[in-house]
N, C-alpha and C positions, 0 to 999 in steps of 0.2 A: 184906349177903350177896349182892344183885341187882349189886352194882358191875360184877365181871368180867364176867358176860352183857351188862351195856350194854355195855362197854367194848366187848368180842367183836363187839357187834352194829355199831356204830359204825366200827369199824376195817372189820367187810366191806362196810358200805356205802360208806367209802372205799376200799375195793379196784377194788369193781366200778366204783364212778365211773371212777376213774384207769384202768379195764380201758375201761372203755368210750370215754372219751374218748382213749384211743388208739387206738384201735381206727376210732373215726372220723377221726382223721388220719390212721392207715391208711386207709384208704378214698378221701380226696383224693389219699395219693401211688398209690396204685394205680388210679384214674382218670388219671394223669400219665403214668404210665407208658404206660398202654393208649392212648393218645393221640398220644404222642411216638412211637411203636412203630409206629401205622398213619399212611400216606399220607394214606389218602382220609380219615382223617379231618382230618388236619394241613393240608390241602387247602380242607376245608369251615371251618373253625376261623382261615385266614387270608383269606380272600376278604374277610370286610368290614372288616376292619383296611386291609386293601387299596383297596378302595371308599371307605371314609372318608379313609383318607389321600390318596388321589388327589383328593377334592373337596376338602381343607381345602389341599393345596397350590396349586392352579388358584387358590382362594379368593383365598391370601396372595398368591400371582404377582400375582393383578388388582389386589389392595390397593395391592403396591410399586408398580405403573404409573401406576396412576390417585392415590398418595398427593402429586405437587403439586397435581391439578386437585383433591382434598382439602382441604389444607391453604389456598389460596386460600379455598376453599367457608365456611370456619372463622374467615376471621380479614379479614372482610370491612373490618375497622376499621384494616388495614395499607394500604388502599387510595392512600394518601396520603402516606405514608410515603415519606423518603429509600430509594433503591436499596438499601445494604448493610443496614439497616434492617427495610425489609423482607421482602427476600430472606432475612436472618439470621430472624425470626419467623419465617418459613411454613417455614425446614428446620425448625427446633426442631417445630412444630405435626406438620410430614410425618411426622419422629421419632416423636411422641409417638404419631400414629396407626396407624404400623405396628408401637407395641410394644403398643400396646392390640389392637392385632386378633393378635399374636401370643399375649399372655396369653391375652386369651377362648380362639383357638385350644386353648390348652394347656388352660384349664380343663374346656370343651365335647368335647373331643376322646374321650374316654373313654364320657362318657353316649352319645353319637350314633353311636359305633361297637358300644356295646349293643345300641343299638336297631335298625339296621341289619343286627348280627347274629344277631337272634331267630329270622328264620324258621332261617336255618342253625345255629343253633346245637341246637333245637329236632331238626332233622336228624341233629344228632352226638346228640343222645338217642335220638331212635328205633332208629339204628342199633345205639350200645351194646343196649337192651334187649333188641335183636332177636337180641345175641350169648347172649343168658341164655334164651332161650326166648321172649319177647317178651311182650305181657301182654294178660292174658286179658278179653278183652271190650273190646274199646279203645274209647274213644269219640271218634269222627272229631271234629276241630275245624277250621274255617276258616281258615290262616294269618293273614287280616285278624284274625280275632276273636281269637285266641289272642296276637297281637300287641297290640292293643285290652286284654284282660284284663290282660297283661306292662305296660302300660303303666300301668293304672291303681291295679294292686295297689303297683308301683313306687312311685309318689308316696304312695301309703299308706304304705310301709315307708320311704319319706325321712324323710314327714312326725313319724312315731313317733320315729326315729333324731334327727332333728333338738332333738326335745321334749328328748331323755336326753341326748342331745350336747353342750346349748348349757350346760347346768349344771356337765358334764365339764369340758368348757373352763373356764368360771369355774372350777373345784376345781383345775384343773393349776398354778394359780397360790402354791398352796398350798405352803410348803415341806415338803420331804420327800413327804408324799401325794398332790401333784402330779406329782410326778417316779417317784411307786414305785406307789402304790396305783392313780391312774387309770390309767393304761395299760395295766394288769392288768383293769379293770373295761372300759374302752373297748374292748379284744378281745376280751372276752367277749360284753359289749354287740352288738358292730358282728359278730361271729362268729354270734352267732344271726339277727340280721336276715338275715345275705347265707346261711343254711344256711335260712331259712323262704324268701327270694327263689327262691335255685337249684333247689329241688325243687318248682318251681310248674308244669317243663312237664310231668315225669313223674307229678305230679298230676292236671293237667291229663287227660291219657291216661286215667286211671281215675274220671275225671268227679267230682274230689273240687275243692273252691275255697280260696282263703285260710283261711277255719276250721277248714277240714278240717285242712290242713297243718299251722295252727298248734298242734290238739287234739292230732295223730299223733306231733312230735316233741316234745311237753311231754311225752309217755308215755318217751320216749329221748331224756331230753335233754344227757346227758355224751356221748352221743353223736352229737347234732347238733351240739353246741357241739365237739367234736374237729376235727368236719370243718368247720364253719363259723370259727374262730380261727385253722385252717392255712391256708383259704384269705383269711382277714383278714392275715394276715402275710404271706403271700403277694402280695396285693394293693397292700401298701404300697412294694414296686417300683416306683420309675419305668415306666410304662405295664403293671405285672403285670397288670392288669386286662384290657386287651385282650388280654397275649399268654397269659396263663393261665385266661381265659373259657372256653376251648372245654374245656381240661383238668378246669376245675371242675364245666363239666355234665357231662361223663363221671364224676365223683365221686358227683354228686349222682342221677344214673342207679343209681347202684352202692347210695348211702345210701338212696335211695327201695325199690330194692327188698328192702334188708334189714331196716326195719323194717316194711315190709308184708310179710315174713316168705314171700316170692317167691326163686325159684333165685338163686344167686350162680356157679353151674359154668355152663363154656360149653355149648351147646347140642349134641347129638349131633347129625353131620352129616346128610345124606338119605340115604335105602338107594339113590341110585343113585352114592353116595360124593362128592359134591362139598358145597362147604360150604353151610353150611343160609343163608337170607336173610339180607342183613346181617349175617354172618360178617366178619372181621377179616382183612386179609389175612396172606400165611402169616407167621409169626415174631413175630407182634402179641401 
């Protein structure tokens, strides 16, 4: 006689899931929007995409110059070698070294424009929040230190990712539940780490740390997992990472303060009419 009330009960708890976990990828695309819309911040958002790629090409430029005096360096045992002989070795070695340093490049290229882009990105936070009314009591942080913490909790949440990852992997091998179930489970997975990652500056701001974060979205967690899975798929773009980084902390701006249970409406302007601090510019 209890059946239907389970039943009843069950079915609304998967409502509100499926309600809530859209609701946080709403939330990702409506930090997109609000980002794509403004300049200044589309502005701050590309600068170290810019910064890193300028040093990684200078990089590769030197590599290609300096890849005979390389390759010589490498293959010291050609030394003796007939002309075509050795000439033919040290291209082959030149080759191999400029596609090694272009790999690294490509692997490297993403973490180090992260990291590069903290303090600014960190920036495109402040200023969203500042569109909502900003947050009360804020506790000033050192960009050394705040970057120092981004970095450390980072290698934490590798480190964890890694543990669940490497099993992942082994499982994809699997027929059928390789190809259906993990990938289901590895965006989930990989959707929660980068949605406990993104809301560490706006944490940060209200002097809460890693457990804190981790405690806040276990309380909302279909919808941290909304927002953290759209930007997991999201990120599965060729370079989505760096060029949808700045879009995601504006998300994660947006998630942090909805379930600290802080305004989501923009901020009424100043009574002498012009727009209030870190206002959006117009049309944003």
């Amino acid at each position: 006689m209890y059946t239907p009330t389970v039943g009843h009960a069950t079915a609304g708890r998967a409502g509100r899931f499926v309600s809530d976990f859209t609701t946080g990828v709403g939330l990702f695309f409506r930090g997109l929007g609000s980002y794509v819309r403004n300049p200044g911040l589309v502005l701050l958002g590309v600068v170290p995409a810019l910064i890193s790629g300028t040093l990684y090409l200078a990089g590769f430029v030197a590599l290609v110059y300096y890849a005979a005096d390389l390759a010589e360096l490498v293959t010291p045992f050609a030394d003796d070698w007939s002309g075509w002989t050795r000439t033919g070795t040290r291209l082959i070695a030149g080759l191999a070294i400029v596609g090694l340093g272009g790999l690294l490049g490509a692997l490297t290229f993403t973490a180090v424009t992260l990291v590069i882009g903290d303090p600014f990105y960190e920036a495109i936070s402040q200023r969203v929040e500042a569109w909502y009314g900003g947050v009360p009591n804020e506790v000033e942080v050192p960009w050394w230190r705040s970057l120092l913490r981004s970095i450390v909790d980072s290698l934490r949440l590798v480190l964890r990712s890694a543990l669940i990852g490497i099993p992942l992997f082994v499982a994809g091998f699997i027929p059928i539940v390789g190809q259906v179930v993990v990938p289901v489970i590895a965006a989930l997975i990989g959707g929660w780490f980068l949605a406990v990652e993104l809301v560490g500056v706006p944490f940060y701001r209200r002097g809460m740390r890693l457990d804190d974060r981790r405690r806040v979205l276990r309380e909302h967690r279909p919808l941290a997992l909304g927002f953290g899975v759209a930007v997991f798929v999201c990120f599965l773009i060729p370079l989505g990472a760096v060029l949808l980084m700045p879009a995601a902390v504006t998300g994660a701006a947006l998630l942090s303060r909805r379930i600290l249970n802080q305004p989501l409406d923009r901020a009424a302007p100043t009574p002498a009419g012009s727009p209030a601090k870190g206002s959006p510019a117009r049309g944003s």
